[in-house]
Backbone as a printed PyTorch tensor [residue, N CA C, xyz], in Angstrom:
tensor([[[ 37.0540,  -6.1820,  21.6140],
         [ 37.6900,  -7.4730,  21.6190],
         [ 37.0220,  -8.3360,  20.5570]],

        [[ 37.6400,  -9.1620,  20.2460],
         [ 37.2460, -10.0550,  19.0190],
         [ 36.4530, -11.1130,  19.7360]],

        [[ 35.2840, -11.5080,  18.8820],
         [ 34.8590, -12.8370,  19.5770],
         [ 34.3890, -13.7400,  18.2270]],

        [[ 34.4750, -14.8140,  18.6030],
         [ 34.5210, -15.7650,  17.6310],
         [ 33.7690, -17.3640,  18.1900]],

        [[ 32.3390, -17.5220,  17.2210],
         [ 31.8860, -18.9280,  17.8050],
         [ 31.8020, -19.2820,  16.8430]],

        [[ 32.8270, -20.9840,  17.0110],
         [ 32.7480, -22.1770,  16.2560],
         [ 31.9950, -23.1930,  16.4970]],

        [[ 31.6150, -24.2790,  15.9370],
         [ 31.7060, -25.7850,  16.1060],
         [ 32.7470, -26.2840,  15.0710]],

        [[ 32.6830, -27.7760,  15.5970],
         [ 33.7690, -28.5440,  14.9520],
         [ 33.7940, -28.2420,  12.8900]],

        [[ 33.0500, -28.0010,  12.7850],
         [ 32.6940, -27.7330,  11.3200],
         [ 32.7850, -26.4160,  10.7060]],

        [[ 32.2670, -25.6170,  11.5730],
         [ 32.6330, -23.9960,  10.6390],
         [ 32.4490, -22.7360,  11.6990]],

        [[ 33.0860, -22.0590,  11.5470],
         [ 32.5720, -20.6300,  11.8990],
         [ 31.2530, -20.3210,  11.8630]],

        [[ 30.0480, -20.0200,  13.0410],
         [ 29.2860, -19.4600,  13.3120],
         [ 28.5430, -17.5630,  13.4330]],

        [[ 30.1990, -17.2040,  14.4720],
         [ 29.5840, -16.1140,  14.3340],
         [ 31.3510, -15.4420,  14.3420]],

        [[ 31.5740, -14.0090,  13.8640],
         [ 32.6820, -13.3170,  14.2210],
         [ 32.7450, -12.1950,  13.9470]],

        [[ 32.6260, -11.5100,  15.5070],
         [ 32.2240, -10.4660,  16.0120],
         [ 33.2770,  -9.3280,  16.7540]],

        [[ 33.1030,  -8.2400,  16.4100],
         [ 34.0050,  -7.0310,  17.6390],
         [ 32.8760,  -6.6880,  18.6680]],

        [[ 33.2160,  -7.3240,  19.6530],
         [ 32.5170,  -7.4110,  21.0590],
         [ 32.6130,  -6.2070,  22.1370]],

        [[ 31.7500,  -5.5760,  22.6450],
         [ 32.4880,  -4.4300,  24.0120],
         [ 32.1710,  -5.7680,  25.2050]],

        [[ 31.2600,  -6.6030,  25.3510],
         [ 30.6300,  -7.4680,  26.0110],
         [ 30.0930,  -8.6590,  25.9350]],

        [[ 30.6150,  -9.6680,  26.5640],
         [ 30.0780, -10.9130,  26.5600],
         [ 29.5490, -11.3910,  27.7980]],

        [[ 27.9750, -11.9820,  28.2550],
         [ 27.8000, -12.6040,  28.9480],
         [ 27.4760, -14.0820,  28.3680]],

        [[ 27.7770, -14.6190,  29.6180],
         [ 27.8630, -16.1150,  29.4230],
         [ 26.9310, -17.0750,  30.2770]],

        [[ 26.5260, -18.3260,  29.8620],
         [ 26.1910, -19.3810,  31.0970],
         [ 27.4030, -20.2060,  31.9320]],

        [[ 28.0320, -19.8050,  31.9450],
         [ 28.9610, -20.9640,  32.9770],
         [ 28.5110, -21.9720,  33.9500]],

        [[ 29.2630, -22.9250,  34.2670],
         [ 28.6570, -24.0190,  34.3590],
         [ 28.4220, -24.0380,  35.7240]],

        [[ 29.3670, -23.2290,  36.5400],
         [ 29.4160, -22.9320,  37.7710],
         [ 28.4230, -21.3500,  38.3850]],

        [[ 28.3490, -21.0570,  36.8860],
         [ 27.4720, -19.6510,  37.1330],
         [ 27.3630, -18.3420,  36.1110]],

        [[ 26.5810, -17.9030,  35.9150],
         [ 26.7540, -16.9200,  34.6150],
         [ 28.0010, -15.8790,  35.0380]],

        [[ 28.7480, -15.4830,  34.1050],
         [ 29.8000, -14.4920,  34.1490],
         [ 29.7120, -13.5240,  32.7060]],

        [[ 30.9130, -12.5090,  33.0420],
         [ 30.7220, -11.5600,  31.6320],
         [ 31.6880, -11.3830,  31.5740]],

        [[ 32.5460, -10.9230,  30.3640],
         [ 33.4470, -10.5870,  30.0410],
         [ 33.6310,  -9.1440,  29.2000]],

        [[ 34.5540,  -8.2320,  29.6530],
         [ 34.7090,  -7.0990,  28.7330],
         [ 36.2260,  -7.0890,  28.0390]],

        [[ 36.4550,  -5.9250,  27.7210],
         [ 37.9190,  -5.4110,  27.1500],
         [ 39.1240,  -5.6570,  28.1900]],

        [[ 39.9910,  -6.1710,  27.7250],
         [ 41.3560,  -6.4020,  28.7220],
         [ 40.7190,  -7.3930,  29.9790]],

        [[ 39.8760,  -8.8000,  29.8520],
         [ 39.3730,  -9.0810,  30.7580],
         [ 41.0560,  -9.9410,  30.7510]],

        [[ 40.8750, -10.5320,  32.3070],
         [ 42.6260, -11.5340,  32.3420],
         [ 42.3190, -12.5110,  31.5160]],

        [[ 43.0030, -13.4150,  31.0380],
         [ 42.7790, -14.7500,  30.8890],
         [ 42.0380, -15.9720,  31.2460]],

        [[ 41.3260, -16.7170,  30.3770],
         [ 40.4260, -17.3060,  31.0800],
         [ 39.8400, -18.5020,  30.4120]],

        [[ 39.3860, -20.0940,  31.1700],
         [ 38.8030, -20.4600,  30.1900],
         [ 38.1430, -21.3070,  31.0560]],

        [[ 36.4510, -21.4950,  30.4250],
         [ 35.6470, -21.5570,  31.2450],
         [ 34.4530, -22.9780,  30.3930]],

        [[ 34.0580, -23.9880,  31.3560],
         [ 32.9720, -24.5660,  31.0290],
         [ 31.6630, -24.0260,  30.8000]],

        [[ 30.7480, -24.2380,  29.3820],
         [ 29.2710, -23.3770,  29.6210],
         [ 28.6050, -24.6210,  29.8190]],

        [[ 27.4860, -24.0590,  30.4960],
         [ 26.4620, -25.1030,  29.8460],
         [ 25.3180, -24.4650,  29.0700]],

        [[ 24.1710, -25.2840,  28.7410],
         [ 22.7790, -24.6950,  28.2980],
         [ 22.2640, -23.4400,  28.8800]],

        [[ 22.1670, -22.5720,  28.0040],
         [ 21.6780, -21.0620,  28.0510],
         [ 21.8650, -20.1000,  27.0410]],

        [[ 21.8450, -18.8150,  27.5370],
         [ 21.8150, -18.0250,  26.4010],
         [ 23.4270, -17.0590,  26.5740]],

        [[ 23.7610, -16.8700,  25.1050],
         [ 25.1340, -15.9500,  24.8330],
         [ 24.3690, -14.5700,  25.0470]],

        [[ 25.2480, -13.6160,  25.6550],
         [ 24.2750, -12.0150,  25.2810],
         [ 25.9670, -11.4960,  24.9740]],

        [[ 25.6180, -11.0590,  24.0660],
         [ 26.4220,  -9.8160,  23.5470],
         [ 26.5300,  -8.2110,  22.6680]],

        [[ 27.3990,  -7.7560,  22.7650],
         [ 26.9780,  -6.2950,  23.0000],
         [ 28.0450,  -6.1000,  21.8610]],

        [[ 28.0320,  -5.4260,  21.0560],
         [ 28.7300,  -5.1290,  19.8890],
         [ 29.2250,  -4.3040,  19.9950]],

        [[ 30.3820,  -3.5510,  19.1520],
         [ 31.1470,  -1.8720,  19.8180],
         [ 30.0430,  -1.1840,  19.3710]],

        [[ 29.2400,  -1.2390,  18.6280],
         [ 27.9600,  -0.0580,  18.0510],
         [ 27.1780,  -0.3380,  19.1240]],

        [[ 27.1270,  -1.4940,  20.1630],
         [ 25.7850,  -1.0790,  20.9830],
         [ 24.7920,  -2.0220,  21.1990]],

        [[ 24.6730,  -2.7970,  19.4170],
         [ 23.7880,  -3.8810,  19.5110],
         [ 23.7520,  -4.8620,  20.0340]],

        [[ 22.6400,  -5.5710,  20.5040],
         [ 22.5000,  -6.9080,  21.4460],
         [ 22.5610,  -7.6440,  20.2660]],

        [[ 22.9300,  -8.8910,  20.4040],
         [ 23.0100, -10.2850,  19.8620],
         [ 23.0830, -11.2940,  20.9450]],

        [[ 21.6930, -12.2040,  20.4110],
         [ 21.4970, -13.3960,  21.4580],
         [ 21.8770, -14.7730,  21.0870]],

        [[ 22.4100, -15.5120,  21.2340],
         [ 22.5660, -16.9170,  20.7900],
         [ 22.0910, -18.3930,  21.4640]],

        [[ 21.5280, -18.8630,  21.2480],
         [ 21.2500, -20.1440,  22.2880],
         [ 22.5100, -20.8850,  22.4170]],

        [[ 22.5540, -21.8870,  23.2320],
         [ 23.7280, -22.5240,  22.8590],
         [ 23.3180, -24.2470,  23.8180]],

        [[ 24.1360, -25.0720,  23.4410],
         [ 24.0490, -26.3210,  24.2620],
         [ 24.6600, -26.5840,  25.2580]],

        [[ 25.7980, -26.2210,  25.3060],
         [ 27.3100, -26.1960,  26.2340],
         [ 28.6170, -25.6610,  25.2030]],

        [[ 29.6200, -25.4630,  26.1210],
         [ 30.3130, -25.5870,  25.2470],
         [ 31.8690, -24.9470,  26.0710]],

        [[ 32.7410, -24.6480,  25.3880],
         [ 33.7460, -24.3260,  25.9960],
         [ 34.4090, -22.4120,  25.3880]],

        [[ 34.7860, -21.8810,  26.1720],
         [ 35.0010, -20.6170,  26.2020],
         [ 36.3110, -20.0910,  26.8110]],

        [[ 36.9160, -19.6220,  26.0340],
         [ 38.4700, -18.8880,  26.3110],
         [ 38.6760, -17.6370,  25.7820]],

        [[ 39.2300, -17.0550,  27.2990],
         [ 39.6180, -15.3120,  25.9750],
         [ 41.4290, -15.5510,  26.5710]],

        [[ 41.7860, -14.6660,  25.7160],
         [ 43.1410, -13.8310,  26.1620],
         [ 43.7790, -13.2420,  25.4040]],

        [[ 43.9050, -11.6910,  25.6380],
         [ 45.0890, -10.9630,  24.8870],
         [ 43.5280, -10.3280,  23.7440]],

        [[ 42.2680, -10.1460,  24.8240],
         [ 41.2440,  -9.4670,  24.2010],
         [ 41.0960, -10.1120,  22.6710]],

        [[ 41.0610, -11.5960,  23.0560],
         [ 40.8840, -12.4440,  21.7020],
         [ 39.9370, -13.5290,  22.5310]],

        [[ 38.3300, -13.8490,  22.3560],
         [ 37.6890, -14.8600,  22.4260],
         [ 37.1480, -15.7770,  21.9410]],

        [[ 37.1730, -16.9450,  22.1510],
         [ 36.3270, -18.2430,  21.3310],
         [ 35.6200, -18.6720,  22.2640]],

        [[ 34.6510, -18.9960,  21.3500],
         [ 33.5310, -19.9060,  21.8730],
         [ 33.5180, -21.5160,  21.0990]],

        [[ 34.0300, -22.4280,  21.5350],
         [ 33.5510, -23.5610,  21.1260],
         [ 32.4810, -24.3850,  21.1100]],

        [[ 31.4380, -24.7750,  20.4180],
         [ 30.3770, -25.0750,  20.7710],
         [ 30.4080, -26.7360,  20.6790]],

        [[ 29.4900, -27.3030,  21.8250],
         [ 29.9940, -28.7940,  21.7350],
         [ 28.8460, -29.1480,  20.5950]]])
């Protein structure tokens, strides 16, 4: 799945993902391939993600807002 983190200004990161975990605001969650639709408040914590090769990639983040669907994700960062 594609994942993609912005802020209001530019593209950050854009990635083919097998895995995304998240901070949600209500609670950490993860996301894989064909997850349903979804869009979710983060807050302060860490992005973990898993690349189709395998590799971890960590990101800090402040909050922010998060939507997948149709195995297409963004990350908006506030």
């Amino acid at each position: 799945m594609q994942f993609k983190v912005e802020n209001p200004d530019r593209e950050i990161l854009n990635i083919e993902a097998k895995l995304i975990q998240l901070p949600g605001k209500d609670g950490s969650f993860a996301v894989m391939e064909n997850h349903a639709p979804l869009l979710a408040s983060l807050k302060k914590g860490q992005v973990r993600i898993i690349d189709k090769n395998g590799q971890e990639h960590l990101l800090d983040i402040e909050g922010g807002i998060f939507g997948v669907a149709s195995n297409q994700c963004h990350l908006l960062l506030l």
